[in-house]
LUMVOKOL-91099 format. One record per residue (C-alpha): residue in three letters; x, y, z. Coordinates in steps of 0.001 Angstrom, whole numbers, padded with zeros to 6 digits, always signed. Example, Ala and Ser with C-alpha at 12.3 -4.5 7.8 and 13.67 -1.06 7.14 Angstrom:
<sites>
ALA+012300-004500+007800 SER+013670-001060+007140 
</sites>
This chain:
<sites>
UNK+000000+000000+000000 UNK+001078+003207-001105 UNK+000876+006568+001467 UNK-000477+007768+004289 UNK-004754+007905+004479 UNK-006504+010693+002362 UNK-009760+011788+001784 UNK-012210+011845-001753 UNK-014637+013644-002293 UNK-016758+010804-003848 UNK-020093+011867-005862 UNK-022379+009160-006576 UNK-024614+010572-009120 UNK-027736+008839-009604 UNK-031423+008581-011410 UNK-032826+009855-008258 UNK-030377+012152-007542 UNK-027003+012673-006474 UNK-024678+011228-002992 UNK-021727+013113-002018 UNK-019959+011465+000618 UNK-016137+011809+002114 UNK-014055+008870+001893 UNK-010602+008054+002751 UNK-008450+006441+000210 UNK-008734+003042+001804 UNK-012549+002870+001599 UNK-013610+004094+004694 UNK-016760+006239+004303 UNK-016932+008852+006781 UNK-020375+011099+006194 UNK-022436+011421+003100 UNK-026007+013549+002213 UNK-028223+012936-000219 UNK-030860+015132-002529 UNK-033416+014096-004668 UNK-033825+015379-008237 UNK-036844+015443-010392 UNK-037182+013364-013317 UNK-039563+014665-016158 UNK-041489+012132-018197 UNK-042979+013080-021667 UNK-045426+011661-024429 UNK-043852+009120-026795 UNK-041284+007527-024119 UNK-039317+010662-023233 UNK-037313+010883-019818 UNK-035587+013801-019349 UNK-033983+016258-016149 UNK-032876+019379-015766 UNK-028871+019246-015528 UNK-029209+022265-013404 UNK-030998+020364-010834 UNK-028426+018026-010984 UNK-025439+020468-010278 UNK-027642+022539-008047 UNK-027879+018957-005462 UNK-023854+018021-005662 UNK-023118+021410-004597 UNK-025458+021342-001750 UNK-024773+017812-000464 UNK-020634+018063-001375 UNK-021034+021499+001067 UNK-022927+019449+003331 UNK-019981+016807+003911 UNK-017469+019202+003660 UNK-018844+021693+006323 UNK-019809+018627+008477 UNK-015994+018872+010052 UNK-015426+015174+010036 UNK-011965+015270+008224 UNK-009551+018783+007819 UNK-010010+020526+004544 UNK-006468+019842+003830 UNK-006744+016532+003499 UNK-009451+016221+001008 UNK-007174+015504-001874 UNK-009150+014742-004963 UNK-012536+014763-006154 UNK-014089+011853-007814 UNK-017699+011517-009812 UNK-019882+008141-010671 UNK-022809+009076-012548 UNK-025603+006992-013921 UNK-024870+005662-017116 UNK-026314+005716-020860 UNK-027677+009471-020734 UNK-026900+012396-023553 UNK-026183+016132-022303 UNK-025893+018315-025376 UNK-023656+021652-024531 UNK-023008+024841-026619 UNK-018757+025940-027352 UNK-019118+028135-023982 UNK-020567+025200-021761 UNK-023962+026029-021453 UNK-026785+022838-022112 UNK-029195+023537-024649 UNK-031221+020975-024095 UNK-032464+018646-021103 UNK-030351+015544-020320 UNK-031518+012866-022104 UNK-031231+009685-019611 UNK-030813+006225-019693 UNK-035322+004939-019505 UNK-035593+007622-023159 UNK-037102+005438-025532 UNK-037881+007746-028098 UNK-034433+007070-030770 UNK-035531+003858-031224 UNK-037263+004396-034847 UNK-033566+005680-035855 UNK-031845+003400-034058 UNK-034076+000584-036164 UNK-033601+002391-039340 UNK-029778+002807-039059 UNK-029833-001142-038720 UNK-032239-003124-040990 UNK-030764-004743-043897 UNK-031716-007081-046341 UNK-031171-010438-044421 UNK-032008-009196-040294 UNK-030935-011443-037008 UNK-033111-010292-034181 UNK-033868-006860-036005 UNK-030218-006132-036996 UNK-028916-006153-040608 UNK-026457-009022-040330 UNK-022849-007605-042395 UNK-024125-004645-039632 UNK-024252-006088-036613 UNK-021012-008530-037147 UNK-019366-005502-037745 UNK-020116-003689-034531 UNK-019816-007052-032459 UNK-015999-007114-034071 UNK-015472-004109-033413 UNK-017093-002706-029831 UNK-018414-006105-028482 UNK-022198-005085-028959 UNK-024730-002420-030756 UNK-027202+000009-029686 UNK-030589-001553-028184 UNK-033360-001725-030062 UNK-034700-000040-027082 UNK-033466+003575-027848 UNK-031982+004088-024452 UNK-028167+004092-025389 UNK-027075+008121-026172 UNK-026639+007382-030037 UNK-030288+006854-030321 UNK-030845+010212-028267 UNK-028430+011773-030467 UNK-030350+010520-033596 UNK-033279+011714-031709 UNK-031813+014997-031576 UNK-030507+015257-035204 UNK-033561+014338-036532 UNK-036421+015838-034214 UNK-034616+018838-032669 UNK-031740+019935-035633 UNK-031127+023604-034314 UNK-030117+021729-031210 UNK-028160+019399-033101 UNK-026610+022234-035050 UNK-025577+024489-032067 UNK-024183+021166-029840 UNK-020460+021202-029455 UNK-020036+018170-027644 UNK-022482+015531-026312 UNK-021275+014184-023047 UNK-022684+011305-020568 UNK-023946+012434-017299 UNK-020690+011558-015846 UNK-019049+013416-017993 UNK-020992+016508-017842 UNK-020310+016439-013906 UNK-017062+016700-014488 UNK-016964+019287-017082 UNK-018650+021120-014507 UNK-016205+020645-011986 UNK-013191+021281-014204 UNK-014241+023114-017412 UNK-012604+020468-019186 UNK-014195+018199-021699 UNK-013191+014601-022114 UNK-015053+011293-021870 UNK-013249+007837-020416 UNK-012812+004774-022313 UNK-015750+003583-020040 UNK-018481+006203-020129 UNK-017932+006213-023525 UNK-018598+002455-024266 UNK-022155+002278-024329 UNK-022267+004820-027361 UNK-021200+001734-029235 UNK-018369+003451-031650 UNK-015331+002897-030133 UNK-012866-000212-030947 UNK-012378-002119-027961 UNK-010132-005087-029363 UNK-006825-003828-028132 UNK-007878-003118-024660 UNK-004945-000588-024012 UNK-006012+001302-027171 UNK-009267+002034-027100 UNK-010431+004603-029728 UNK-012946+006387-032447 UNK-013984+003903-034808 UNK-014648+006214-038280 UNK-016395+003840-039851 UNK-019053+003060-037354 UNK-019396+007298-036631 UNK-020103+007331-040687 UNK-022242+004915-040518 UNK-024935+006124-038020 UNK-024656+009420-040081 UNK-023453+011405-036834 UNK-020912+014255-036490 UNK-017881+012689-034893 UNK-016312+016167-033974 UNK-019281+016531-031842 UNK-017795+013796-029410 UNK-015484+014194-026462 UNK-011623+013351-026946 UNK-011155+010294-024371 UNK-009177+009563-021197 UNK-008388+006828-018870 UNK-010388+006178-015620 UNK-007216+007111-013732 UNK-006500+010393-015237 UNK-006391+013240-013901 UNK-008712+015893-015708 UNK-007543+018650-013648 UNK-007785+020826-010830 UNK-010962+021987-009195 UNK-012326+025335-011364 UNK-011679+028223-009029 UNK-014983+029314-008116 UNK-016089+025672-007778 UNK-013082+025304-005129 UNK-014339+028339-003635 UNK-017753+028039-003284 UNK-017293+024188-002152 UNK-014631+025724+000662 UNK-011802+023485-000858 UNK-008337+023969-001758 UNK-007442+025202-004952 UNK-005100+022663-005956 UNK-007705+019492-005742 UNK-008101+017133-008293 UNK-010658+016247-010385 UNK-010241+012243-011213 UNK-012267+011261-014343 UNK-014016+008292-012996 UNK-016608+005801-013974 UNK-020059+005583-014660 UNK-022091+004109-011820 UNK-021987+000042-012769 UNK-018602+000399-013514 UNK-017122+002223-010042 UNK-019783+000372-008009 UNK-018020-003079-009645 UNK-014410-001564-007688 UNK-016461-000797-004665 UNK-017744-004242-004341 UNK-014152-005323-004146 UNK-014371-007637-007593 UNK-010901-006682-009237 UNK-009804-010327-009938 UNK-011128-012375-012866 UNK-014025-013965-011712 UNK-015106-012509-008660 UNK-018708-012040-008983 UNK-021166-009610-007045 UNK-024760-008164-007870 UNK-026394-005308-007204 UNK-030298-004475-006147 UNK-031724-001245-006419 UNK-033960-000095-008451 UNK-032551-002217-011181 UNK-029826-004658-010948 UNK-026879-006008-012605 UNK-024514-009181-012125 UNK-020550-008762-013168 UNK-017160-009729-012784 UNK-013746-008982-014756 UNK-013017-011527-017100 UNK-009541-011537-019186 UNK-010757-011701-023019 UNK-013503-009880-025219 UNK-016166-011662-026014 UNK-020214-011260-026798 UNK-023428-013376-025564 UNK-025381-011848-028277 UNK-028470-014476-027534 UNK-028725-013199-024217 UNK-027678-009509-024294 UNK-024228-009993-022441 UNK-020805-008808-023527 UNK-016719-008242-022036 UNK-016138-004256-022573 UNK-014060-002061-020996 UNK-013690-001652-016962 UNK-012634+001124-015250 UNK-009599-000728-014599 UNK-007075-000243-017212 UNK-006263-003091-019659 UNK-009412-004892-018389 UNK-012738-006106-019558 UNK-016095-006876-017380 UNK-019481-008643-018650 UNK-021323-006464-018570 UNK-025289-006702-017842 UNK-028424-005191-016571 UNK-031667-006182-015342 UNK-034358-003344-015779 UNK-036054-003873-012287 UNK-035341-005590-008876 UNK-036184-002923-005764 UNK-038064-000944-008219 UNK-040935-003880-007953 UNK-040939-003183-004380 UNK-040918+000701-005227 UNK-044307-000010-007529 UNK-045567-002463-004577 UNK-045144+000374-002029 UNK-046180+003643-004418 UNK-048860+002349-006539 UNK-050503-000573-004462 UNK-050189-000214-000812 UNK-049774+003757-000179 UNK-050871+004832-003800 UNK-051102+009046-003639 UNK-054532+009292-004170 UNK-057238+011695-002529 UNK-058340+009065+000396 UNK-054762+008852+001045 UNK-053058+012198+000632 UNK-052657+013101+004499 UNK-051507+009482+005213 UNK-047811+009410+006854 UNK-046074+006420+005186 UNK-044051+004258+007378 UNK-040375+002724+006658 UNK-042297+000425+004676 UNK-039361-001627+003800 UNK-038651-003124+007111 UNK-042236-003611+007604 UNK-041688-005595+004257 UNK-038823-007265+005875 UNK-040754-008593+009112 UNK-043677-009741+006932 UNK-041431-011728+004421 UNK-039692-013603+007422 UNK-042820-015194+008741 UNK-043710-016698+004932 UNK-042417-020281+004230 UNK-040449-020545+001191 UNK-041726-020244-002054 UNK-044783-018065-001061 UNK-047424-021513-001032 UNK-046158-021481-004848 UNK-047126-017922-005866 UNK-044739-016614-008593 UNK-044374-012957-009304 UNK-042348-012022-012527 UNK-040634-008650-012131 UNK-040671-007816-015628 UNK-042655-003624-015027 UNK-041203-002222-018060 UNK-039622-005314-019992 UNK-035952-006756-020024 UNK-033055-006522-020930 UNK-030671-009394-019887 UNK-031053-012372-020512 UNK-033027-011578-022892 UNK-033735-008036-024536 UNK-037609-008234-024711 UNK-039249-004939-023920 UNK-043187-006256-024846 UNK-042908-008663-021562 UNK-044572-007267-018195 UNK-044690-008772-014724 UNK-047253-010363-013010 UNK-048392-012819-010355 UNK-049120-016600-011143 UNK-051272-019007-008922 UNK-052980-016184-007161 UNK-055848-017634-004615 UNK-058078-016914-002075 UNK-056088-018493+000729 UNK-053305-016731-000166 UNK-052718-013268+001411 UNK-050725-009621+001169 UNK-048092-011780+003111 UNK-047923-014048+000259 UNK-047614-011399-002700 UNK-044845-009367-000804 UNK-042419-012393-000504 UNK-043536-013627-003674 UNK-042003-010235-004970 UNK-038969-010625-003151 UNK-038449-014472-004416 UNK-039415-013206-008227 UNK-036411-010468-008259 UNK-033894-013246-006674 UNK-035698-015943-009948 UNK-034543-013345-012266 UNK-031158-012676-010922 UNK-030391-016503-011247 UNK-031968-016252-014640 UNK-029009-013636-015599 UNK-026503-015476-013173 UNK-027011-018935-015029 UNK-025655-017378-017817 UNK-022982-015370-016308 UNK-020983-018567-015204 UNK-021469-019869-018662 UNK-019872-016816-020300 UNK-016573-017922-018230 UNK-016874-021347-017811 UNK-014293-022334-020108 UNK-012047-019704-019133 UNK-012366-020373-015821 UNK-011768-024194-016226 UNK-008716-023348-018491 UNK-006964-021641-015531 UNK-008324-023871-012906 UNK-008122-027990-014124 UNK-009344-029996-010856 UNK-012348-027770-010882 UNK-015128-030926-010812 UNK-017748-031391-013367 UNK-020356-030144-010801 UNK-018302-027348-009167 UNK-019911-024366-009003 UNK-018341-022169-011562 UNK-018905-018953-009619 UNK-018956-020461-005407 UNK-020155-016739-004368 UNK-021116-013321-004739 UNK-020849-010197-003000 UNK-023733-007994-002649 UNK-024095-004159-003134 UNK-027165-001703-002873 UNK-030150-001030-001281 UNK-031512-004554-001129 UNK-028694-005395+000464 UNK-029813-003859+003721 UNK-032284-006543+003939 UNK-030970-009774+005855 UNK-033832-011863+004635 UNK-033631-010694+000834 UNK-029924-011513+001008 UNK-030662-015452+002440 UNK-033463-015810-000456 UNK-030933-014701-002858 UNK-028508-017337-001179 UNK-031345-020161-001243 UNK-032533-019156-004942 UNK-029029-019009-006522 UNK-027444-021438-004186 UNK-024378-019558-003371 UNK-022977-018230-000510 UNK-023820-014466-000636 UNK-021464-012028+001250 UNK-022876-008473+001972 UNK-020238-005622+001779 UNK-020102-003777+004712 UNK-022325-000138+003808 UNK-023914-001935+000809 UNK-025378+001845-000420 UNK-022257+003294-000557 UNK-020606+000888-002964 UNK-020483+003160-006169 UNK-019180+006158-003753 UNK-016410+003533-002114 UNK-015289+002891-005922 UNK-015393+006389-007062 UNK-012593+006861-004247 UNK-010829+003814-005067 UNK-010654+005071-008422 UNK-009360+008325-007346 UNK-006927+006607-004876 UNK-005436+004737-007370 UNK-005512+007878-009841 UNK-003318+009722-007315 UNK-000677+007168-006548 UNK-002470+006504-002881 UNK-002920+003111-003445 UNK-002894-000181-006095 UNK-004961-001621-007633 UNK-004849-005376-006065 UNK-004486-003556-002437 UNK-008585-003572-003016 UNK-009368-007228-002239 UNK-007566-006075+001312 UNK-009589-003333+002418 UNK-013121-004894+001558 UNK-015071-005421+004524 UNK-017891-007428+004622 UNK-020641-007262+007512 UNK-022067-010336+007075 UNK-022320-014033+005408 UNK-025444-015815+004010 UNK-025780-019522+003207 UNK-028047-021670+001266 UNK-030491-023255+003196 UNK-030485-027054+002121 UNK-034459-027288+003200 UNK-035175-024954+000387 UNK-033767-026029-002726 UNK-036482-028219-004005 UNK-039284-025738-003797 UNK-037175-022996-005149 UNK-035424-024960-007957 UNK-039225-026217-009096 UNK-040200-022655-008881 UNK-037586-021274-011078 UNK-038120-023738-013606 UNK-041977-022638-013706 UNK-040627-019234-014103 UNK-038960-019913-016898 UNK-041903-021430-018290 UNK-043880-018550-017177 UNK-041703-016228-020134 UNK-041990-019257-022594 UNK-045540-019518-022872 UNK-046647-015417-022220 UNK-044279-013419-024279 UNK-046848-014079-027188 UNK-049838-013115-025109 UNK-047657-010113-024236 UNK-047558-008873-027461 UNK-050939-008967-028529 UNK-052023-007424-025577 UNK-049597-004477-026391 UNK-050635-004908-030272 UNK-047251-005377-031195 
</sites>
């Protein structure tokens, strides 16, 4: 390990709004604040917010931890940002946005997205000399979905072209944070890879590829020159240093988007070590050592925030978001009977409830699936539901049937994460059995983490010991540090593993792996026989 302790300024940017939290350079995290941004939902699958808002919250809550006294001024040494991922901030030449961000649930650059790809002989919608192509080259393609910033920069070009004229640069969330922090404009290898036109084969020379930027018909010179994870984008702007009550010479680290710095503060920097993460969505990854694509399920090795490494990367489109729409929309739904109503912590009322329920919810299945999927399979007609409802069956049974259908379709993604590195990881390891598990256990990160029982029904459904990280919320903060840590010459890379602390252990229960391996098999089933049904119902 590499000098004396440090503090970050971590920001952990999200959909709901920003975290900005202090935390030394070995992990430690020592205060944070929160404030909630509004999102703003329009007609034909626009989701938007106000970048203001955005910058208006990190100020307030970085002030917050700052002022708070916990650590000296002088020894907050660098400044680090994770923001959410996928989203599209257009800016003018003299900084200012002309538009509002563009984040990652905008559906609405599909059509050009869909036109940019059909061909004369399609695979699953994409013109096939097209899409072997991109897989060569970046390792996957934009969604069909819209959501990936090409399609809202399509969206742009072709529905708002003064905008599109008078952008200088488009920049990810994350990157926009930073510009505003620095007034420097650059993208990393990572935030950039999910505009799908960079070449990724030679992982330490990641770059522009031409021939995919002339092929969606987009103005190249209207994206950000790139930079490593690691570098340093500069010094604090002076009246951001000022008004924060920081010292001038600070440094701005350029980070990772949120998936990728959470997968640091999770502690997975070897190949292979797995952990998930529940919040409102959820994602399983790991660092694996080659490129490679899962194009039937949606899964692919692209750059980590690590140089010279990849991750599978993945994403499930809801996990404590099902308990979000249970809470909001069932059980304390804001209408008029209910307006002056004080809601309690519902989720530990959820918590005590779920406990008391025997395993597998008397065979009630509840398929998360509130706005489609993603991974393992990109299907975005499928909704959620509940199976085998009855009338002995009560609110009891529907809340852990919820919890039990978020931990079916995490093992639906897992299965297929220890398939994508099977081989590899048999190659390396020879005396690994025929019935080994592949991946023995995960870490676990986020929200849902809090939950002792949610963590054991992940451990029974997936069969795997599950270890929660010690402050499971503060995981994407914790990596944004590490990332700075490591940016500053505070510490290495493998001195991660070491300062990972974990506050507790979860085993499978033996008693219930029948009922829940039956269950997931029905589940399974469940998406077999309704995705048709699905799509009439939504006239597809």
């Amino acid at each position: 390990m590499v000098g004396e302790k440090k503090y970050i300024l971590a920001i952990d940017h999200g959909t709901q709004g920003p975290k900005s939290a202090i935390v030394s350079t070995y992990g430690e995290v020592i205060d944070w604040a929160y404030e909630e941004t509004p999102i703003h939902a329009t007609k034909g699958g626009g989701v938007e917010q106000d970048p203001e808002d955005w910058w208006k919250a990190i100020l307030k809550t970085a002030k917050q931890v700052i002022d708070s006294g916990n650590v000296k001024i002088d020894d907050i040494i660098g400044v680090c940002n994770s923001s959410q991922w996928s989203g599209t901030v257009p800016i003018d030449k003299n900084g200012n946005t002309l538009y509002n961000a563009i984040i990652w649930m905008d559906t609405r650059g599909a059509t050009y997205i869909n036109k940019a790809f059909h061909g004369l002989i399609n695979v699953s919608g994409y013109s096939l000399t097209k899409i072997l192509k991109w897989l060569k080259l970046t390792g996957g393609a934009p969604s069909h979905s819209g959501k990936d910033p090409i399609a809202h920069i399509l969206w742009l070009k072709y529905e708002e072209p003064e905008i599109y004229e008078k952008t200088y640069k488009f920049l990810e969330p994350q990157d926009y944070i930073n510009f505003k922090l620095t007034g420097k404009i650059a993208a990393s290898y990572s935030s950039i890879t999910v505009h799908w036109v960079t070449d990724v084969r030679d992982i330490y020379n990641i770059h522009y590829a031409p021939s995919l930027i002339k092929a969606l018909k987009v103005d190249g010179s209207k994206l950000p020159e790139l930079k490593s994870s690691i570098d340093v984008l500069g010094p604090l702007k002076k009246e951001v240093a000022e008004e924060l009550g920081l010292n001038k010479d600070v440094k701005v680290v350029m980070g990772a988007p949120d998936v990728l710095s959470a997968t640091i503060g999770a502690g997975a920097i070897r190949n292979y070590d797995t952990y998930f993460y529940i919040g409102t969505s959820d994602w399983v990854i790991c660092h694996v050592p080659y490129k490679k694509t899962d194009i039937a399920h949606n899964m692919a090795s692209l750059p980590s925030a690590i140089p010279g490494r990849y991750v599978i990367l993945n994403e499930q489109e809801i996990a404590g978001g099902a308990l979000q729409y249970l809470r909001n929309n069932i059980l304390y739904h804001k209408d008029e009977l209910l307006k002056e109503e004080q809601v309690p912590d519902v989720y530990k009322i959820f918590d005590k409830i779920v406990e008391k329920v025997p395993a597998g919810s008397n065979n009630l299945i509840f398929t998360p699936w509130l706005i489609g999927e993603r991974t393992p399979v990109e299907d975005h007609i499928i909704r959620g539901g509940l199976y085998n409802l009855s009338l002995e069956m009560t609110r009891e049974h529907i809340i852990r049937a919820v919890f039990e259908g978020v931990a079916y379709n995490v093992r639906w993604l897992f299965m297929y994460v220890e398939k994508f590195v099977e081989k590899w990881k048999r190659k390396e390891n020879p005396n690994l059995g025929k019935h080994d598990p592949i991946i023995p256990e995960l870490s676990i990160i986020g929200g849902g983490g809090n939950s002792d029982i949610w963590c054991q029904i992940f451990a029974d459904v997936l069969n795997r010991k599950i270890k929660r990280v010690k402050n499971p919320i503060q995981a994407n903060a914790r990596g944004a540090a590490f990332i700075a840590a490591v940016g500053l010459g505070y510490i290495d890379w493998e001195d991660i593993p070491n300062l990972m602390e974990y506050s507790k252990e979860f085993t499978p229960n033996p008693e219930n792996r029948g009922i829940y391996d039956k269950l997931f098999r029905e589940y399974l089933n469940i998406y077999k026989t309704t995705r048709k049904i699905y799509k009439r119902l939504l006239n597809q």
